[in-house]
ZAKE-198915 format. One record per residue: x, y, z of N, C-alpha, C, CB in turn; residue number from 1. Coordinates in steps of 0.05 Angstrom, whole numbers, always signed. Each point is the difference from the previous one (the first is absolute). Glycine has a CB too. Example, Ala and Ser with C-alpha at 12.3 -4.5 7.8 and 13.67 -1.06 7.14 Angstrom:
<rs>
[[+264 -114 +156] [-18 +24 +0] [+18 +24 +0] [-38 -23 +25] 1]
[[+31 +44 -39] [+16 +24 +1] [-15 +22 +14] [+24 -13 -43] 2]
</rs>
This chain:
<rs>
[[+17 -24 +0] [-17 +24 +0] [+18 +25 +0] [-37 -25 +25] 1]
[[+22 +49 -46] [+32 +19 +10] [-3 +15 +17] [+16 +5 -37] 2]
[[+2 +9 +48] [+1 +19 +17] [-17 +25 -5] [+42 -18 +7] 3]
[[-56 +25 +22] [-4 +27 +2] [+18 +19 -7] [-24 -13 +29] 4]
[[+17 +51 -41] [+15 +10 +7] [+12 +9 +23] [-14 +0 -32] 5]
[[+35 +21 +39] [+6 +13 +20] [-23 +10 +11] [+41 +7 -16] 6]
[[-41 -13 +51] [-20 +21 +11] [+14 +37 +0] [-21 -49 +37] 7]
[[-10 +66 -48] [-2 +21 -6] [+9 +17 +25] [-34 -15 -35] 8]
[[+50 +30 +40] [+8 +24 +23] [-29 +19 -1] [+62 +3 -10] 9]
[[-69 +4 +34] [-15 +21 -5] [+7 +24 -16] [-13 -18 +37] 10]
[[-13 +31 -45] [+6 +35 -21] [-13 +19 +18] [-5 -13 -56] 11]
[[-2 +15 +82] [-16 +12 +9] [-24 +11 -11] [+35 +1 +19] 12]
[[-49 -14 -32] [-33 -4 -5] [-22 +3 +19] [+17 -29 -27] 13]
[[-9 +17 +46] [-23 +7 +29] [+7 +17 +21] [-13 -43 -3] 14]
[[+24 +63 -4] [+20 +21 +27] [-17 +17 -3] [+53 -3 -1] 15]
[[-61 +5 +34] [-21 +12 +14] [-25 -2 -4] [+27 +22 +4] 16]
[[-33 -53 -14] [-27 -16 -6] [-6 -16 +27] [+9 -6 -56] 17]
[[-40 +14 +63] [-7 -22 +11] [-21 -28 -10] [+13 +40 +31] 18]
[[-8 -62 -21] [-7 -24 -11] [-7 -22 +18] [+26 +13 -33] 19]
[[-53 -18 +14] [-23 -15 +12] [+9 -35 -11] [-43 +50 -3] 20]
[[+48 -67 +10] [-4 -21 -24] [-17 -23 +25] [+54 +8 -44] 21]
[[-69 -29 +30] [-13 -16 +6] [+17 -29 -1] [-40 +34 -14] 22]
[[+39 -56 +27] [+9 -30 -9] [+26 +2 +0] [-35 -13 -29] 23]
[[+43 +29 +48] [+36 -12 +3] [+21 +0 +13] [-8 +6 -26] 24]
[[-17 -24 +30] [+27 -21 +27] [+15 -18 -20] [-35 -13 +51] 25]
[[+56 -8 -43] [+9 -16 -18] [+20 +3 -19] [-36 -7 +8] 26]
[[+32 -5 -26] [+20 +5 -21] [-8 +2 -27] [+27 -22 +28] 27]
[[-55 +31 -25] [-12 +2 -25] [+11 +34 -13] [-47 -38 +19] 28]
[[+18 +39 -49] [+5 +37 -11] [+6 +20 +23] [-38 -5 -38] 29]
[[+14 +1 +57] [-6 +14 +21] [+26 +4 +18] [-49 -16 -4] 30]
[[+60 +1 +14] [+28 +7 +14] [+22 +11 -15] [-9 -34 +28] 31]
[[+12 +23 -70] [+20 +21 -6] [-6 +25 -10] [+22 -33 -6] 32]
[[-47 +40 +10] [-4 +27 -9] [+2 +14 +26] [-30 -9 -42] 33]
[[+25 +0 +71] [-1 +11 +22] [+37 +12 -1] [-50 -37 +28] 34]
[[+62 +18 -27] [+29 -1 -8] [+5 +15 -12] [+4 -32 +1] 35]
[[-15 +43 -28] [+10 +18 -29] [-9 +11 +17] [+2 -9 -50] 36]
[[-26 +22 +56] [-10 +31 +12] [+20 +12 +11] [-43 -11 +12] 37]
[[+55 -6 +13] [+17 +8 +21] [+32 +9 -11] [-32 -34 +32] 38]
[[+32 +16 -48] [+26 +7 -16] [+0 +22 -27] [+10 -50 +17] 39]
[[-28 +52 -22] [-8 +25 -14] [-6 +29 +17] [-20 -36 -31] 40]
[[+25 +37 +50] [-7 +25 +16] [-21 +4 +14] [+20 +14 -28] 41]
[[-34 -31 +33] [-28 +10 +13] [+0 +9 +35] [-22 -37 -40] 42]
[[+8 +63 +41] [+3 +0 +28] [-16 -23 +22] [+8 +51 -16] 43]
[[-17 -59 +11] [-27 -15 +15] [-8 -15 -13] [-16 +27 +20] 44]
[[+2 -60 -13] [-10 -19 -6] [-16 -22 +10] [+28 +18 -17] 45]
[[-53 -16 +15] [-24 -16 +8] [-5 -20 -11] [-16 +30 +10] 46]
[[+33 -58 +13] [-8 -32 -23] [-22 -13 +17] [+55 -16 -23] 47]
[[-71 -1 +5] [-22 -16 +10] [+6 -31 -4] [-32 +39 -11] 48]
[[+17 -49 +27] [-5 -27 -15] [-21 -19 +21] [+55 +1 -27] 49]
[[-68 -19 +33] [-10 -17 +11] [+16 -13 +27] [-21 -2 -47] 50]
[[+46 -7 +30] [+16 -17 +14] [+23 +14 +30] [-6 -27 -56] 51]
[[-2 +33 +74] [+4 +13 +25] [+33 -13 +3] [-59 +4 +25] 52]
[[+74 -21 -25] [+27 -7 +9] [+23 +6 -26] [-23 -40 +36] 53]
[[+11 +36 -58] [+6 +13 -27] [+0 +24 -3] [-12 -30 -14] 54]
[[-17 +40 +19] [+8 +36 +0] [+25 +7 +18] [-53 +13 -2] 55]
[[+49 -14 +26] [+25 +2 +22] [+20 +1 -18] [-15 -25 +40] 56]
[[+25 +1 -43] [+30 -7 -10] [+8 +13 -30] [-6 -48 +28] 57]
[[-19 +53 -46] [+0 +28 -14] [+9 +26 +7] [-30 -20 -10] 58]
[[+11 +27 +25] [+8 +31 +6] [+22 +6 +17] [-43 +9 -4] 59]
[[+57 -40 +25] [+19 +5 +6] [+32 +1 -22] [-36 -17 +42] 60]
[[+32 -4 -60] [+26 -1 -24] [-11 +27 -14] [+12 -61 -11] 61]
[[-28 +73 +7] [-5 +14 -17] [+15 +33 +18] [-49 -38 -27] 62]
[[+43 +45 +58] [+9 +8 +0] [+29 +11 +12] [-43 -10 -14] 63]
[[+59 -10 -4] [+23 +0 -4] [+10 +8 -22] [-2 -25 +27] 64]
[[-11 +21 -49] [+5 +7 -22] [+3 +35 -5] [-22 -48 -10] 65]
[[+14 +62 +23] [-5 +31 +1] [-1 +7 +28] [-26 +3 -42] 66]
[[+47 -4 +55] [-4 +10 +29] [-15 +27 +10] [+40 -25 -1] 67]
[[-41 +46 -13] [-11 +26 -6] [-34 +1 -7] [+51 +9 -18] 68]
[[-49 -27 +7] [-36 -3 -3] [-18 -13 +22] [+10 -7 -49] 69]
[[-28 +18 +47] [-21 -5 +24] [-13 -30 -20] [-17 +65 +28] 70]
[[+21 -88 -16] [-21 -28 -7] [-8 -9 +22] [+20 -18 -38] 71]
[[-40 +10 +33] [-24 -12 +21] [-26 -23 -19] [+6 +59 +35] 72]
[[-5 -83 -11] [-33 -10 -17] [-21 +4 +10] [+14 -32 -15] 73]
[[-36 +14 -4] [-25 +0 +16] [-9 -21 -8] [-9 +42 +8] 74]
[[-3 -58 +3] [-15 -25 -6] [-28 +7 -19] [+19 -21 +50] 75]
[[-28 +15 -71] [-21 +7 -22] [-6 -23 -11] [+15 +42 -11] 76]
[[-43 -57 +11] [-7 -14 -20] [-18 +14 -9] [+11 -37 +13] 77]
[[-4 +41 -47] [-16 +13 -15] [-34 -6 -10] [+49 +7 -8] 78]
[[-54 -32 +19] [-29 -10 -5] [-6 +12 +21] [-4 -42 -23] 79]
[[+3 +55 +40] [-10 +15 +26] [-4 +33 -3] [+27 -39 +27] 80]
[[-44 +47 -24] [-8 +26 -8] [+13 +21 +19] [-44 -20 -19] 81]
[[+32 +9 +43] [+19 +19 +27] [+20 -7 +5] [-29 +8 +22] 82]
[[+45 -27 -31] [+30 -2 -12] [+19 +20 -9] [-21 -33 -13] 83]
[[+0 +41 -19] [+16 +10 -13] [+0 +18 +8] [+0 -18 -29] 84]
[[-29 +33 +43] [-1 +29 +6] [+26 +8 +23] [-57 +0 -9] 85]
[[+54 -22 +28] [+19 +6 +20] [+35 +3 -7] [-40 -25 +27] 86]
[[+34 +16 -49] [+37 -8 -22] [+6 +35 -7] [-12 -61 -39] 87]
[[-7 +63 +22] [+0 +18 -2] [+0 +24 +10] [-5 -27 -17] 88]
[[-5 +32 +39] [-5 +25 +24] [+19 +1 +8] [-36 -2 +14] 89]
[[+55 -20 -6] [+19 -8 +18] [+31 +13 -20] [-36 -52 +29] 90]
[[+29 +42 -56] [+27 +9 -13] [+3 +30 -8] [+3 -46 -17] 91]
[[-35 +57 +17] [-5 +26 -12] [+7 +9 +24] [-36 +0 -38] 92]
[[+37 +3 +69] [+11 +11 +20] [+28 -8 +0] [-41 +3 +23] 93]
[[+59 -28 -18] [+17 -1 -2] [+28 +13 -11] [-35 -23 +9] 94]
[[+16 +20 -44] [+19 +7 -25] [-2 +33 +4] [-11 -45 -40] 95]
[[-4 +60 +50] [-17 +28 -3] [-7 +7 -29] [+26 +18 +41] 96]
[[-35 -45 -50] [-15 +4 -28] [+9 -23 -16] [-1 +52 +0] 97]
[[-16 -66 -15] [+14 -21 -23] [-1 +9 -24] [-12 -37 +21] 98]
[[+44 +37 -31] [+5 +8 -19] [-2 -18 -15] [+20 +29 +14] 99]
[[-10 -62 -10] [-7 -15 -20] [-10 -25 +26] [+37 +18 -53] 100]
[[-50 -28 +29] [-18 -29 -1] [+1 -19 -18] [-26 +21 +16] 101]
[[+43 -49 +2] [+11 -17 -25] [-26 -23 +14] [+71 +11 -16] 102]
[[-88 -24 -4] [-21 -7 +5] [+11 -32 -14] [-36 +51 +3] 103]
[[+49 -76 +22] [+20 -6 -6] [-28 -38 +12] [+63 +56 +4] 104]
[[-80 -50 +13] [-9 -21 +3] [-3 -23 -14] [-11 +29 +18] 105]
[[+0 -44 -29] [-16 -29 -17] [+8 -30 +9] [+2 +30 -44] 106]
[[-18 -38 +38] [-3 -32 +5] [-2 -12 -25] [-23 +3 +44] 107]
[[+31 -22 -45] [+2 -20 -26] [-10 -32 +11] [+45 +31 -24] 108]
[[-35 -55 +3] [-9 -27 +2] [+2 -7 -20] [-24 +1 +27] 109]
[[+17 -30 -37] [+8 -14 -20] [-18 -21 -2] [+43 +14 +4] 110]
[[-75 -11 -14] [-23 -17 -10] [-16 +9 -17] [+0 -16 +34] 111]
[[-8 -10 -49] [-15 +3 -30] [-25 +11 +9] [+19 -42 -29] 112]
[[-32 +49 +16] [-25 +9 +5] [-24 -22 +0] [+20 +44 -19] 113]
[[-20 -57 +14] [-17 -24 +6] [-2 -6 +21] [+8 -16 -30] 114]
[[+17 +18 +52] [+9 -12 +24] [+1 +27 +14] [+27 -45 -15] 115]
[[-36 +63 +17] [+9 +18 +19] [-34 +17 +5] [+63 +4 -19] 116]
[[-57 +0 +42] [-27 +1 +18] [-2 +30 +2] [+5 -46 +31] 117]
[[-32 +49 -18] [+3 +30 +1] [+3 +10 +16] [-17 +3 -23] 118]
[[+39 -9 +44] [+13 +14 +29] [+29 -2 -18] [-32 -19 +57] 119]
[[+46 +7 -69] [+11 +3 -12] [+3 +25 -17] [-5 -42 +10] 120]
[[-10 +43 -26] [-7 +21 -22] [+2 +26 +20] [-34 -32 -37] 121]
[[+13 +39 +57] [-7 +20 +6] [+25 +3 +16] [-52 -2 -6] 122]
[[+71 -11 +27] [+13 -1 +6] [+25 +19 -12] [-28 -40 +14] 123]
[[+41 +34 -39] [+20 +15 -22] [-8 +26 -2] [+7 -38 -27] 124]
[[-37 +41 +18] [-14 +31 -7] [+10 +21 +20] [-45 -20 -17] 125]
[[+33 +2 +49] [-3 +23 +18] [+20 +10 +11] [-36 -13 +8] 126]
[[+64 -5 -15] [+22 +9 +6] [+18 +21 -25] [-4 -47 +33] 127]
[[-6 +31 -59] [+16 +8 -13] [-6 +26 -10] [+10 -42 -6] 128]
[[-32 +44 -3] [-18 +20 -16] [-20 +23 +24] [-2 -46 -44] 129]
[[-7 +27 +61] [-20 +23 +18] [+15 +7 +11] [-38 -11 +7] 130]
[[+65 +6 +9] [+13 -2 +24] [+21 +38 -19] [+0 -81 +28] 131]
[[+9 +74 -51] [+3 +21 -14] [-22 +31 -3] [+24 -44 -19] 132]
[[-48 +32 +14] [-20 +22 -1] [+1 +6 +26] [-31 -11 -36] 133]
[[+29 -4 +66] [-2 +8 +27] [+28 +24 -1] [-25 -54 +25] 134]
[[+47 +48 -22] [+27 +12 -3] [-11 +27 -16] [+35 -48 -2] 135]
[[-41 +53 -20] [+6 +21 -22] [-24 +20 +12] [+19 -33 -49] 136]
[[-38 +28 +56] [-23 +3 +13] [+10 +20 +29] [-22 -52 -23] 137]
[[+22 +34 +33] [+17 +20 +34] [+20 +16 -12] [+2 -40 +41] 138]
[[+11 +26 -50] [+30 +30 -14] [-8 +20 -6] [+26 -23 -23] 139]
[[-47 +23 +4] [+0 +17 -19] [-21 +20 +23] [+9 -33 -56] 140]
[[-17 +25 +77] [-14 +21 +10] [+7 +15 +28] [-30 -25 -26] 141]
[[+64 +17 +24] [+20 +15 +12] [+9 +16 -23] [+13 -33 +35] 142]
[[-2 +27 -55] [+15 +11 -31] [-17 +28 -5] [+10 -55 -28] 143]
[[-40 +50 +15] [-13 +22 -9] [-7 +18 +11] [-9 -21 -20] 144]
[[+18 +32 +49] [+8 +23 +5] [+19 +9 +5] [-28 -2 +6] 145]
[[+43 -6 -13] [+30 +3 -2] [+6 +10 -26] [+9 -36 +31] 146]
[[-26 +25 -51] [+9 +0 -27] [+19 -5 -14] [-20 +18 +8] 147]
[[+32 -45 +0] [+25 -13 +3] [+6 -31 +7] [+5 +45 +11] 148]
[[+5 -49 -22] [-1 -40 +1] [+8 -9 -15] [-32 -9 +14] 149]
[[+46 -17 -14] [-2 -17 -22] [-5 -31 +11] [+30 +34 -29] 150]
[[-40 -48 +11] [-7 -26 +9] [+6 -20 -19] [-33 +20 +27] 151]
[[+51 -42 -24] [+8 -17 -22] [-20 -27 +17] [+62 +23 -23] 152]
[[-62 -44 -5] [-17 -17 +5] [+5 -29 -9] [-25 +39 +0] 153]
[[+42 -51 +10] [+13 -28 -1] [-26 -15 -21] [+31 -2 +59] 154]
[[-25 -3 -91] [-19 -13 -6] [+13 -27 -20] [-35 +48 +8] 155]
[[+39 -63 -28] [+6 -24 -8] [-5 +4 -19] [-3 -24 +28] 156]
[[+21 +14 -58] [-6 -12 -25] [-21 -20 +5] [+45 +8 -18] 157]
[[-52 -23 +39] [-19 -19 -9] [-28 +24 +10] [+31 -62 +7] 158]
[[-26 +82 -16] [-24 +21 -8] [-2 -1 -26] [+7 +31 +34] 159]
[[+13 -35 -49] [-1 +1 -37] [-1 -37 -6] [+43 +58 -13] 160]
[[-32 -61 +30] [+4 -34 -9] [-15 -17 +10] [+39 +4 -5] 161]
[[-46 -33 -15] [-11 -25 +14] [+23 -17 +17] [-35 -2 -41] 162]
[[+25 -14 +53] [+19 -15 +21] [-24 -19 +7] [+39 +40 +23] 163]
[[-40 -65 -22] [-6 -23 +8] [+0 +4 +33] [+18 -25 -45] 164]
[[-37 +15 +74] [+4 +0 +15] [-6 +31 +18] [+25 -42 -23] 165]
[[-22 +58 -5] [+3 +32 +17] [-25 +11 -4] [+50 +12 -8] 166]
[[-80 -14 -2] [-18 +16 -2] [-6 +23 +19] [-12 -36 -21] 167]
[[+15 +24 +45] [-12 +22 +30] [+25 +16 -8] [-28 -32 +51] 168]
[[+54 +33 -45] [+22 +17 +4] [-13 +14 -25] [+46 -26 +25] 169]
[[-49 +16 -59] [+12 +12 -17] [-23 +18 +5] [+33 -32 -31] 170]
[[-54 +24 +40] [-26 +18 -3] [+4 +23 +15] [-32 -37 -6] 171]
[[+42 +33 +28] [+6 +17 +24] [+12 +26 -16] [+13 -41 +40] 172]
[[+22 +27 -49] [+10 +15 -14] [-4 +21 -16] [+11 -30 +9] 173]
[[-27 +21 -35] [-13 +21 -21] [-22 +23 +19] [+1 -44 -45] 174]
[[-6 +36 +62] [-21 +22 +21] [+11 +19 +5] [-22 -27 +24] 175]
[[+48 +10 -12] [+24 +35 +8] [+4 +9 -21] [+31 -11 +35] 176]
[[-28 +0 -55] [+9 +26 -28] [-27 +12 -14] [+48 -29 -18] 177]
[[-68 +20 +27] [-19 +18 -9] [-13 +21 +25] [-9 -40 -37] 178]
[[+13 +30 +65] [+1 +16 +19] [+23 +26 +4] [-22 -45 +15] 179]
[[+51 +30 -23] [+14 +24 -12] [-3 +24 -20] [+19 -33 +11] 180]
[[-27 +26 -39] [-15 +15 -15] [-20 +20 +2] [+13 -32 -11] 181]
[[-34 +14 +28] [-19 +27 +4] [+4 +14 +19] [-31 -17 -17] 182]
[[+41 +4 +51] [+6 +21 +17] [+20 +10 +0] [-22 -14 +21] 183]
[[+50 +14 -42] [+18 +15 -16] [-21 +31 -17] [+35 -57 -7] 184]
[[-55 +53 +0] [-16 +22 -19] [-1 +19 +28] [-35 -32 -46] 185]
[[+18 +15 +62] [-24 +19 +19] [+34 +17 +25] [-71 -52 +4] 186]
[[+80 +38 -2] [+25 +7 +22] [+15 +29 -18] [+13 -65 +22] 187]
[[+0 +65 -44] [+2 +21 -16] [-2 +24 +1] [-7 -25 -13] 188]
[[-14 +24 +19] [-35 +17 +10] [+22 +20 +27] [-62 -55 -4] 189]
[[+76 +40 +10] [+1 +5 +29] [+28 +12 +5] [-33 -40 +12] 190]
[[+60 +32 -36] [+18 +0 +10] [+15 -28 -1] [-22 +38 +23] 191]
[[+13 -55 -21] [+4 -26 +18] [+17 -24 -35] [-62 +10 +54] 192]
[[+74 -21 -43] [-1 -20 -23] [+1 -31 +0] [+18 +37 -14] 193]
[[-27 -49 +6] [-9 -32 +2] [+13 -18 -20] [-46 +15 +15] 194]
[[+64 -28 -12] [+12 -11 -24] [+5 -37 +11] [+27 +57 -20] 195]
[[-26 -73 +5] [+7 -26 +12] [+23 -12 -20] [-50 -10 +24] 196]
[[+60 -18 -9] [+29 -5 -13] [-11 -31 -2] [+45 +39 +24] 197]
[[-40 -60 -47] [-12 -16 -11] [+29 -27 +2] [-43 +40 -32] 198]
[[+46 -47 +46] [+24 -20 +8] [-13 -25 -10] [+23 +23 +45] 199]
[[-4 -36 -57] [-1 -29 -4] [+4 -13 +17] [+10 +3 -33] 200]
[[+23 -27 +31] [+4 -9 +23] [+25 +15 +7] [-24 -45 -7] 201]
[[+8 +44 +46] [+34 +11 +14] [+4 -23 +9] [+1 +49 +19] 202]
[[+24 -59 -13] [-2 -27 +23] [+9 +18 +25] [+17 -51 -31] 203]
[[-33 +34 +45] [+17 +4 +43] [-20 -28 +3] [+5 +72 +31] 204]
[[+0 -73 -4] [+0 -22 +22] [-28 -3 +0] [+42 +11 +31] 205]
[[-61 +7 -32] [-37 -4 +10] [-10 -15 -29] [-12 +56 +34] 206]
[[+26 -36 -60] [-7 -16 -26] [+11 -24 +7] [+0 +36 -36] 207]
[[+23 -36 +36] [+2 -45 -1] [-9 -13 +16] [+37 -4 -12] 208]
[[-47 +21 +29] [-23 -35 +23] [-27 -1 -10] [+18 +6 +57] 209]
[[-19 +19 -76] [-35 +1 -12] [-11 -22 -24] [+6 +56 +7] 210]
[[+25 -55 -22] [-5 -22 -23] [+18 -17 -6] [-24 +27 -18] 211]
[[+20 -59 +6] [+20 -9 -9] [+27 +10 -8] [-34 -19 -6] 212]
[[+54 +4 +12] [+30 +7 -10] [-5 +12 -24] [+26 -37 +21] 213]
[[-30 +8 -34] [+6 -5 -33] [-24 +19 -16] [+20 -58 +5] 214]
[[-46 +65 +14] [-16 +20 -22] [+18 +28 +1] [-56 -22 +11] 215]
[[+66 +34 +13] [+4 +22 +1] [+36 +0 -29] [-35 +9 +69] 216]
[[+44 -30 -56] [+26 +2 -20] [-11 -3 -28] [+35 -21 +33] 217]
[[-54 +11 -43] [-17 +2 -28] [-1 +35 -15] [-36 -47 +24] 218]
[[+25 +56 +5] [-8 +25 -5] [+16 +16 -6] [-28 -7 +22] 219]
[[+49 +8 -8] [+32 +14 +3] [+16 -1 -29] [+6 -19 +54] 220]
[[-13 -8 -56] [+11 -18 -28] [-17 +28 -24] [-3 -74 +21] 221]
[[-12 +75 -12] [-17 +18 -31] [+7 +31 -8] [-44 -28 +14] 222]
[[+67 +39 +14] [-2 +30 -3] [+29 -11 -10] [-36 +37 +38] 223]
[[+24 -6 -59] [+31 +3 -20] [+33 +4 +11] [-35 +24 -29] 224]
[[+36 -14 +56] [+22 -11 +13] [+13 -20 +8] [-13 +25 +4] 225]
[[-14 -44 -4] [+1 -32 +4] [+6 +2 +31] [+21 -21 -50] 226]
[[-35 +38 +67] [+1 +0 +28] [-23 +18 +10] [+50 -9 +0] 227]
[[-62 +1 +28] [-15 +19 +10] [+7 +20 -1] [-12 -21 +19] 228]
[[-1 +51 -5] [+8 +20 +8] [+5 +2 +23] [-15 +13 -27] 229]
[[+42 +3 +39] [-9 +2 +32] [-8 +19 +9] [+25 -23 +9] 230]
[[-32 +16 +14] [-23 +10 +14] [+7 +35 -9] [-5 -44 +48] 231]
[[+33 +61 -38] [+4 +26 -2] [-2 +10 -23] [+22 -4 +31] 232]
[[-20 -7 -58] [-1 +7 -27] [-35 +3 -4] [+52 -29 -16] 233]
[[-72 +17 +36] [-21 +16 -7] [-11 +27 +12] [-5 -42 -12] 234]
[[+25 +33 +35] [+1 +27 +27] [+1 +24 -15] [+29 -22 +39] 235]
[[-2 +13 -55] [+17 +26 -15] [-24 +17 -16] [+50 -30 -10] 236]
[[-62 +13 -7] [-26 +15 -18] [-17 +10 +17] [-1 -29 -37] 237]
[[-9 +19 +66] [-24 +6 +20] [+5 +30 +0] [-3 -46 +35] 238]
[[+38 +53 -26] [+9 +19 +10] [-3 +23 -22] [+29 -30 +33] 239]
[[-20 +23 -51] [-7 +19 -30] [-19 +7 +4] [+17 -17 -32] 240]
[[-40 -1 +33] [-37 +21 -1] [-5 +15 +26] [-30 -41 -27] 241]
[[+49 +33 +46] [-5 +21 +21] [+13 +17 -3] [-10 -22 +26] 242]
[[+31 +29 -45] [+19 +26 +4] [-19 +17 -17] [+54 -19 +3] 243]
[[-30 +44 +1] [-10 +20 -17] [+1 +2 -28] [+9 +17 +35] 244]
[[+19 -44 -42] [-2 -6 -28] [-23 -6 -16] [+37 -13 +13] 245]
[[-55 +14 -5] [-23 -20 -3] [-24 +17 -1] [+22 -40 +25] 246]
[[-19 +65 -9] [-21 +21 -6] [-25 +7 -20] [+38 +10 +17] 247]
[[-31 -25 -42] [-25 +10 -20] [-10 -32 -10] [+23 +55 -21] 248]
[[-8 -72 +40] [-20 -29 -4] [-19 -4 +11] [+26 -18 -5] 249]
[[-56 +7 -3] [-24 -1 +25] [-14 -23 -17] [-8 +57 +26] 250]
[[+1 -74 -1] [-15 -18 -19] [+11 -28 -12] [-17 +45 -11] 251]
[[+53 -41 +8] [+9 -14 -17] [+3 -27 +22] [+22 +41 -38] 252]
[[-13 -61 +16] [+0 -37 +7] [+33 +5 -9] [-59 -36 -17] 253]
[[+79 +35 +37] [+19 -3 -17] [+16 -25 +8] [-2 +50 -10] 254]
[[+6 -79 -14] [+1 -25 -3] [+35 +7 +10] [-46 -21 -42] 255]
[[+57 -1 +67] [+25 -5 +0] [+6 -38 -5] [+4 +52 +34] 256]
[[-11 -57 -57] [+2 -19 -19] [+26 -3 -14] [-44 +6 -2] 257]
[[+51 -34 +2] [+18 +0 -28] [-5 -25 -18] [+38 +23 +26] 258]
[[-67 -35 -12] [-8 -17 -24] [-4 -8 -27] [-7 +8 +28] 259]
[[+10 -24 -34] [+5 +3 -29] [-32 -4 -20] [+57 -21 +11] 260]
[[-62 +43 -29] [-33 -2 -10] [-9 -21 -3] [+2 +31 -20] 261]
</rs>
């Protein structure tokens, strides 16, 4: 398999940004974009996730990475309404305002649709897709008086693509990029900007206990690198739609793919 490239040095992209992200504990997107933020400059950073001994050990490695920056968690499951509100109240006091919102949650699985039930099904949605509208929802009603925000939105090629096994995710998926789209229009309105980043495969540690060895190395097998992505190389693009580089994008799906057509 070939090598990654070199990991990227920060450009100071996030200096004097504060940042919201959801889902990252671990070693998933969510922890290397928490990572890029911090190493990009950000003054402050609000991570979430479910998992209470993981967050910890998050926000503690994390803040090491930027000794100067204020990090802190909070425990959030996003199928929970007074969850998110409290996620959010809590980071909008913290941060003294969210500047960005990396909307980093989802759940996945691996069953045909014949075989898959509907706690299953509803299960993927409310994490992947509502648990996003809950997030964008509370933000945005810290953001629009501020007139200021941005909000990126963790969403998947298997939004454009078929995949065997993946209906609930892929369905999930295409929701965020049409939930991006339009509350990219209405946010505008405001100041605010809404953009999502469309990852294929990253590998870390949570993806390989989710699916077979040999399906995921299939998959890897298909991008034109002839390797996954890692995890920071989608961070890297997250971080783009939150900068200022990124200013006159709204709305957009932007694919970090190297699949081959």
């Amino acid at each position: 398999m070939p090598n990654p490239p070199p990991y990227v040095p920060g450009h100071g992209l996030m200096t004097g940004k504060s940042v919201l992200i959801t889902a990252a504990a671990g070693k998933g997107i969510g922890f290397a974009t928490a990572r890029r933020v911090l190493e990009e400059g950000a003054r402050a950073l609000v991570v979430s996730d479910i998992h209470e001994r993981r967050l910890a050990e998050a926000v503690e490695t994390l803040g090491a990475v930027a000794p100067g920056a204020e990090v802190s968690g909070h425990l959030c499951n996003v199928t929970d309404e007074a969850q998110v509100q409290s996620l959010v109240a809590t980071a909008a006091e913290r941060l003294g305002g969210i500047d960005v919102l990396v909307n980093n949650a989802g759940l996945g699985g691996l069953k045909p649709v014949a075989e898959m039930s509907d706690a299953e099904w509803l299960s993927v949605l409310d994490v992947t897709l509502t648990g996003t509208f809950r997030m964008t929802r509370a933000a945005l009603a810290h953001m629009i008086p501020r007139r200021a925000g941005v909000i990126v939105n963790n969403a998947s090629v298997l939004g454009w693509r078929a995949q065997k096994g993946q209906a609930h995710y892929a369905a999930a998926k295409a929701g965020v990029m049409a939930l991006t789209r339009c509350s990219g229009l209405e946010a505008a309105e405001h100041g605010i900007r809404i953009n999502a980043v469309s990852p294929s495969i990253a590998m870390h540690e949570f993806l390989a206990r989710s699916a077979p060895e040999d399906f995921l190395k299939g998959l890897a097998a298909q991008e034109a690198f002839g390797r996954a992505a890692e995890v920071w190389e989608v961070a890297n693009v997250i971080l783009f739609l939150a900068s200022d580089y990124a200013s006159y994008m709204v709305g957009e799906v932007v694919s970090v793919s190297s699949q081959h057509a």
